[in-house]
C-alpha positions in Angstrom: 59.2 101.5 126.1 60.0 101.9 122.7 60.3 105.8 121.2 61.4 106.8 118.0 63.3 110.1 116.7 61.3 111.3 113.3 64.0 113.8 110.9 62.1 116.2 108.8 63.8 114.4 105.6 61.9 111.3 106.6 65.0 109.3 108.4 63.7 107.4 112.0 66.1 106.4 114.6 64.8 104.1 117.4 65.7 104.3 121.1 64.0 104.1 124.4 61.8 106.9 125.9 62.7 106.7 129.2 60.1 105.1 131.7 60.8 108.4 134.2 59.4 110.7 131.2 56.1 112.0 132.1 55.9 113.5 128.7 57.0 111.0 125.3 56.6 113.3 122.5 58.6 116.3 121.5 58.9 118.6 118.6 61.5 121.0 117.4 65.2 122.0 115.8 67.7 119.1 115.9 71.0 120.2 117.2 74.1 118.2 119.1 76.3 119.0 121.7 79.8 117.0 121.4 80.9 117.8 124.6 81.9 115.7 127.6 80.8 117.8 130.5 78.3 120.5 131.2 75.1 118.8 130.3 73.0 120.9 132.9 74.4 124.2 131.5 73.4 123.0 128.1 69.7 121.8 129.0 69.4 125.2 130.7 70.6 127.8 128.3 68.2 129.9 126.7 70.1 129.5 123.2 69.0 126.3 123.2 65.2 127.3 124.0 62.7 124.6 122.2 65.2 122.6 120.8 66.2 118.9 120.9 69.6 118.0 122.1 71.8 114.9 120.8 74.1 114.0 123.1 77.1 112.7 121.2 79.0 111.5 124.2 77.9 107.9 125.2 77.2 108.1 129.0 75.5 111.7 130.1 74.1 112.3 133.5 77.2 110.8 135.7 77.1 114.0 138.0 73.6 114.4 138.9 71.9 117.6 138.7 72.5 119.9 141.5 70.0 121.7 143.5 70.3 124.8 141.9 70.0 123.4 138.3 67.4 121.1 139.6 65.1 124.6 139.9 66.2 125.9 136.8 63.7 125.7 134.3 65.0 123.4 130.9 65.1 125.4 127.8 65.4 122.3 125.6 62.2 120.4 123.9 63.4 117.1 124.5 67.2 115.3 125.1 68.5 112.2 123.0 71.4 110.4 124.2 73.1 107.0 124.2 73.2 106.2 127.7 72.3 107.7 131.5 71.8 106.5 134.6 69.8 106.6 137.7 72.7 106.9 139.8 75.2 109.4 140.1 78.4 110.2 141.4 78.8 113.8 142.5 79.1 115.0 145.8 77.2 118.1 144.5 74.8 115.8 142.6 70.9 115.6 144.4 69.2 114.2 141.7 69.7 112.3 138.5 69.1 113.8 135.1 66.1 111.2 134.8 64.5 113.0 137.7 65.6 116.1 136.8 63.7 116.1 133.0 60.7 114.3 134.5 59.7 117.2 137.0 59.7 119.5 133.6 58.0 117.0 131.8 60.9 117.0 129.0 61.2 112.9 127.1 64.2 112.0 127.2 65.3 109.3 124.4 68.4 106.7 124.8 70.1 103.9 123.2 69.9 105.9 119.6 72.5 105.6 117.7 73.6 109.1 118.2 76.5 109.3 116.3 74.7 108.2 112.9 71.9 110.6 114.3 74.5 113.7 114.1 76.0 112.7 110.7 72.7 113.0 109.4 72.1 116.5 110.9 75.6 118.3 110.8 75.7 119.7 107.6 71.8 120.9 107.7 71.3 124.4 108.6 68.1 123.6 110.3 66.1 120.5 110.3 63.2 120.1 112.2 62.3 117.0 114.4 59.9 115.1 116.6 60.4 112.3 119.8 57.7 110.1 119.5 56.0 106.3 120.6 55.3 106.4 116.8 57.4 104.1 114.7 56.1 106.4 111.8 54.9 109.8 111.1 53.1 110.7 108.3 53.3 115.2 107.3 54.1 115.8 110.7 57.4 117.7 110.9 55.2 120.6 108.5 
């Protein structure tokens, strides 16, 4: 199903919310993570409480989600990434990162452009930002 990525300055990116996502709408501070690894740690860590994460790497979720992390409450508002899948390669891995966000009902948006997403938001100190089914938003980032 189509979903959509609203920017405080009025920019829109469109993606797909993923059909797992019990929950399709999200709102808070845009920020992106650029690294390769280490995507649980980063959904989990409390300096990223209420946020929404850009994924800059094109394929996230490869290892799964352990069972530990799988229990571990998310800190983030919502996750925005090119590309994940269902099925993962870990040993360690006992769930994908699809499952993982749907148990604590955080969207989770892909195939957005997230590379023209983070050239818009890396020189911002703070810009505010909303996962939505809406193509448009009208006032609502205020």
């Amino acid at each position: 199903m189509k979903g959509y990525l609203h920017l405080e300055n009025g920019e829109s990116f469109e993606g797909n919310i993923c059909e797992n996502s019990s929950s399709t709408t999200a709102k808070g501070k845009i920020v992106f993570f650029t690294g390769m690894t280490g995507y649980q740690d980063v959904i989990t860590d409390s300096s990223n409480k209420d946020q929404i994460i850009v994924f800059t790497y094109p394929l996230i979720g490869n290892c799964g989600i352990n069972e530990l992390k799988f229990n571990t409450k998310p800190e983030v508002a919502g996750v925005i990434l090119y590309e994940t899948k269902d099925n993962h390669s870990h040993y360690d891995g006992k769930y994908s990162l699809n499952q993982y966000l749907k148990k604590w009902n955080i969207p989770l948006l892909s195939h957005v452009d997230t590379r023209a997403v983070v050239k818009r938001i890396r020189n911002k100190k703070s810009e505010k930002a909303i996962i939505s089914q809406q193509p448009a938003l009208a006032g609502a980032l205020i």
